[in-house]
DRENPA-3360 file (N, C-alpha, C; in nm, 2 decimals, always signed):
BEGIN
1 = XXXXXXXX = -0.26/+2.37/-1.90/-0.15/+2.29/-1.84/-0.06/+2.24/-1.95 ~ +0.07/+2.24/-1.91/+0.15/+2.17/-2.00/+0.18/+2.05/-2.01 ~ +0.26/+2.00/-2.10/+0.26/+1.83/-2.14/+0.38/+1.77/-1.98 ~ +0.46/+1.86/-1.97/+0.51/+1.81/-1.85/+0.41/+1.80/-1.68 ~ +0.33/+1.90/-1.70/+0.27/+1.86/-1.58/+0.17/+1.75/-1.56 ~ +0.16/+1.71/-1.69/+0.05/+1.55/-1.70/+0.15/+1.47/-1.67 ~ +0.29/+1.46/-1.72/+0.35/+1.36/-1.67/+0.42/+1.35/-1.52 ~ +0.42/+1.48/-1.47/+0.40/+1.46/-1.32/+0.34/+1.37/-1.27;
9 = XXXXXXXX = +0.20/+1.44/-1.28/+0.06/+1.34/-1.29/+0.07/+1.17/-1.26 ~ +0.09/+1.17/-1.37/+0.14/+1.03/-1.39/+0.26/+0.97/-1.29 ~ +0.32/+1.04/-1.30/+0.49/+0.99/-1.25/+0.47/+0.97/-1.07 ~ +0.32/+1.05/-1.00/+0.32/+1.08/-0.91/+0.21/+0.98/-0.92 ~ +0.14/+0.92/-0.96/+0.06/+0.82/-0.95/+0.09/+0.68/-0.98 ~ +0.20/+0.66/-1.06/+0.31/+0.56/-1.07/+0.35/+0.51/-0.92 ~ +0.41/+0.63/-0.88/+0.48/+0.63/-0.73/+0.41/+0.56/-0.65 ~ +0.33/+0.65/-0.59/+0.18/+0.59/-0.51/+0.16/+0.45/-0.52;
17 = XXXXXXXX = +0.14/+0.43/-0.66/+0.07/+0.34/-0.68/+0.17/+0.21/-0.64 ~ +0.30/+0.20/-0.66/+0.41/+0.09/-0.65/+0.39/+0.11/-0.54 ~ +0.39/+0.20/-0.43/+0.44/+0.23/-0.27/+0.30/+0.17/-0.26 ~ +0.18/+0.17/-0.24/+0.09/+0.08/-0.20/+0.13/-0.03/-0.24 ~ +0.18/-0.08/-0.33/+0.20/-0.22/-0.37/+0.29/-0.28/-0.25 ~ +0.36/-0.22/-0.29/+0.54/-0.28/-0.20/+0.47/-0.25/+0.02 ~ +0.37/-0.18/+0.03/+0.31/-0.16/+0.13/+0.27/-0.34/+0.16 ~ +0.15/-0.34/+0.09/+0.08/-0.39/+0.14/+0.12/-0.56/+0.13;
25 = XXXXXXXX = +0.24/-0.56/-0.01/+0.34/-0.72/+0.01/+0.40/-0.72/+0.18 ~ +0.49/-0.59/+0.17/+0.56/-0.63/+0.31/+0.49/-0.65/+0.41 ~ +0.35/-0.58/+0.44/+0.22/-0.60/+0.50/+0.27/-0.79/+0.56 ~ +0.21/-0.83/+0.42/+0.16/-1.00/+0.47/+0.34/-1.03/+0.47 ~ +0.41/-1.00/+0.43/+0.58/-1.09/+0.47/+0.59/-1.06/+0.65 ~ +0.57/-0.96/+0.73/+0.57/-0.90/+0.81/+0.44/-1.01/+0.90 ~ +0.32/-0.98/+0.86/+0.25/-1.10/+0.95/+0.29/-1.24/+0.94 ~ +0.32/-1.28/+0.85/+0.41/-1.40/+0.82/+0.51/-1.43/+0.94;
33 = XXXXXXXX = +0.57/-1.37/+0.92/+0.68/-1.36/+0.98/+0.66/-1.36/+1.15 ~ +0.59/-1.26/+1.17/+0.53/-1.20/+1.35/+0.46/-1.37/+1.40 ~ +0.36/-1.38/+1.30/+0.27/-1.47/+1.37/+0.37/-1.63/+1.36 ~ +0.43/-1.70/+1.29/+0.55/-1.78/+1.25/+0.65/-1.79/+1.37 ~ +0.66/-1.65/+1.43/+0.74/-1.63/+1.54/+0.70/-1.63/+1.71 ~ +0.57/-1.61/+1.69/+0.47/-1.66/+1.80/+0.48/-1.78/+1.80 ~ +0.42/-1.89/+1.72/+0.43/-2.01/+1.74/+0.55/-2.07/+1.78 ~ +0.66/-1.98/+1.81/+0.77/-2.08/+1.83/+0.77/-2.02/+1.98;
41 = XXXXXXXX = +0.71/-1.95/+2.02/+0.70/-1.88/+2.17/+0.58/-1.97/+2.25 ~ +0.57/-1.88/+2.37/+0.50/-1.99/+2.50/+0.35/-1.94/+2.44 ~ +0.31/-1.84/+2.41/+0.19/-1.78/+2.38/+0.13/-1.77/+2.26 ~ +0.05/-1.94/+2.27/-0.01/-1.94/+2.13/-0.13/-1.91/+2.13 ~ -0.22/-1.86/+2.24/-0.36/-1.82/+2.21/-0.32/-1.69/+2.13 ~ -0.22/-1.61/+2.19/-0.19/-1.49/+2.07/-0.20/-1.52/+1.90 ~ -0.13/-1.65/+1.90/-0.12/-1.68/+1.73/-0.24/-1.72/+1.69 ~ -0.29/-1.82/+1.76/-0.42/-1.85/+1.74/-0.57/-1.76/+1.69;
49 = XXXXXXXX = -0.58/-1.71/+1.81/-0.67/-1.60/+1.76/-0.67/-1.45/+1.68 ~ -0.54/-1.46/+1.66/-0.49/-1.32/+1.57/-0.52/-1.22/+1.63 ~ -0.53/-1.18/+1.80/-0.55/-1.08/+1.88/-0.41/-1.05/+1.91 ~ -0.35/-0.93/+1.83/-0.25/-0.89/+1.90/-0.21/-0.75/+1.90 ~ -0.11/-0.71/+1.99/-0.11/-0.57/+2.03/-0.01/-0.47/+1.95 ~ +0.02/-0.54/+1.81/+0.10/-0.46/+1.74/+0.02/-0.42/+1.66 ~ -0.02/-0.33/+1.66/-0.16/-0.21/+1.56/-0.07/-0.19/+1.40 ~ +0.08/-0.19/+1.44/+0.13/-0.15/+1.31/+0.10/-0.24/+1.19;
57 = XXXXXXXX = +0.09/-0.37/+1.19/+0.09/-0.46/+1.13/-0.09/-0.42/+1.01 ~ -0.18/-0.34/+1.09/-0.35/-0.31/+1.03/-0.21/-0.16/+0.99 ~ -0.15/-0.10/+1.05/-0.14/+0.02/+0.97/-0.08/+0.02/+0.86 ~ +0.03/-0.09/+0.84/+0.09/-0.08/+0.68/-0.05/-0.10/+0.59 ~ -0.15/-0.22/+0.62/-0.25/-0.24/+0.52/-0.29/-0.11/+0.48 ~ -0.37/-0.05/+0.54/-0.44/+0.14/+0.60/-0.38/+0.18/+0.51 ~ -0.25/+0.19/+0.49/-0.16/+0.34/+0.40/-0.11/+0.25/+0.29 ~ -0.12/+0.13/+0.26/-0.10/+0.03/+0.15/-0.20/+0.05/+0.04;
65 = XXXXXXXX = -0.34/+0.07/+0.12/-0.50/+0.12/+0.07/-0.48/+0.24/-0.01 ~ -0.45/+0.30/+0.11/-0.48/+0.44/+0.08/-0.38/+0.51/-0.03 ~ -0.21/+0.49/-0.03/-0.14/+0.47/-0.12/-0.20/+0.40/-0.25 ~ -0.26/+0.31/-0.28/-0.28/+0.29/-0.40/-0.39/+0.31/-0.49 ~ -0.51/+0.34/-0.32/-0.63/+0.44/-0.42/-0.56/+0.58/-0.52 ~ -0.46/+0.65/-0.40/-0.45/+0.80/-0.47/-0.34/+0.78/-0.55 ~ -0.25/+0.67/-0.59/-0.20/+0.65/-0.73/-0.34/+0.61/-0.84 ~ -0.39/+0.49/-0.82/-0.49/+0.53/-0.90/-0.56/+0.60/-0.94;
73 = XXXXXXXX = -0.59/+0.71/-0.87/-0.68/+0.84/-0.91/-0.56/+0.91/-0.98 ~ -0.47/+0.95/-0.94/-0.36/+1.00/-1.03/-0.34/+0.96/-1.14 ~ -0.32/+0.85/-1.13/-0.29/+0.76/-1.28/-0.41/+0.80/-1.38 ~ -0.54/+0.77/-1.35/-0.66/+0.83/-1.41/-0.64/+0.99/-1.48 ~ -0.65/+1.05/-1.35/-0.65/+1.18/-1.36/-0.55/+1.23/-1.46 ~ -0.44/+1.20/-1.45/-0.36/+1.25/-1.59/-0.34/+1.17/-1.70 ~ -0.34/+1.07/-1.70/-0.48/+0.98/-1.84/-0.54/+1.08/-1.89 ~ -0.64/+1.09/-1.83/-0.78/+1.18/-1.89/-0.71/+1.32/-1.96;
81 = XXXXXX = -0.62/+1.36/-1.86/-0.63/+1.52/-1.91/-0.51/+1.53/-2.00 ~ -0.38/+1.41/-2.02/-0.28/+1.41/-2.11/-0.36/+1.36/-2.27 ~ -0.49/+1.28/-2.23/-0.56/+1.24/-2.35/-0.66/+1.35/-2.40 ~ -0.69/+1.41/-2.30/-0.81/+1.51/-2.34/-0.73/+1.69/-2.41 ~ -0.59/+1.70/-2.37/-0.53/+1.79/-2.45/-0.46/+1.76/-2.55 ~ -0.45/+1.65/-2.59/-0.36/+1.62/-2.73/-0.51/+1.57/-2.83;
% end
């Protein structure tokens, strides 16, 4: 492999890794915000017990996860192999 495709590597695990980040902030600004906005509505058992019917809110966390495991492994992965050919 060449020295440019470790820095793929990297550049692609960089990526990942900021996009889980920036996921999983807007994540909590986003519950912040939902649940904040319940409380000013008629239906506070919804706020209260954190039972609610927007699934999206668990799915940013999910791909926030998952985005920043596989920048991490990226990041690793071309670590290893940009250090193990020079």
């Amino acid at each position: 492999m060449s020295g440019a495709s470790y820095l793929i590597l990297l550049g692609m695990g960089g990526f990942f890794t900021l996009l889980g980040i920036i996921f999983i902030l807007g994540n909590r600004r986003e519950k912040r915000k939902y649940y904040n906005g319940v409380l000013r509505e008629k239906d506070i058992k919804e706020a209260i017990t954190h039972e609610h019917e927007r699934f999206w809110l668990q799915a940013w966390t999910t791909g926030g996860r998952v985005s920043l495991t596989l920048g991490i492994a990226l990041l690793i992965a071309g670590g290893i192999l940009w250090y193990l050919a020079s």
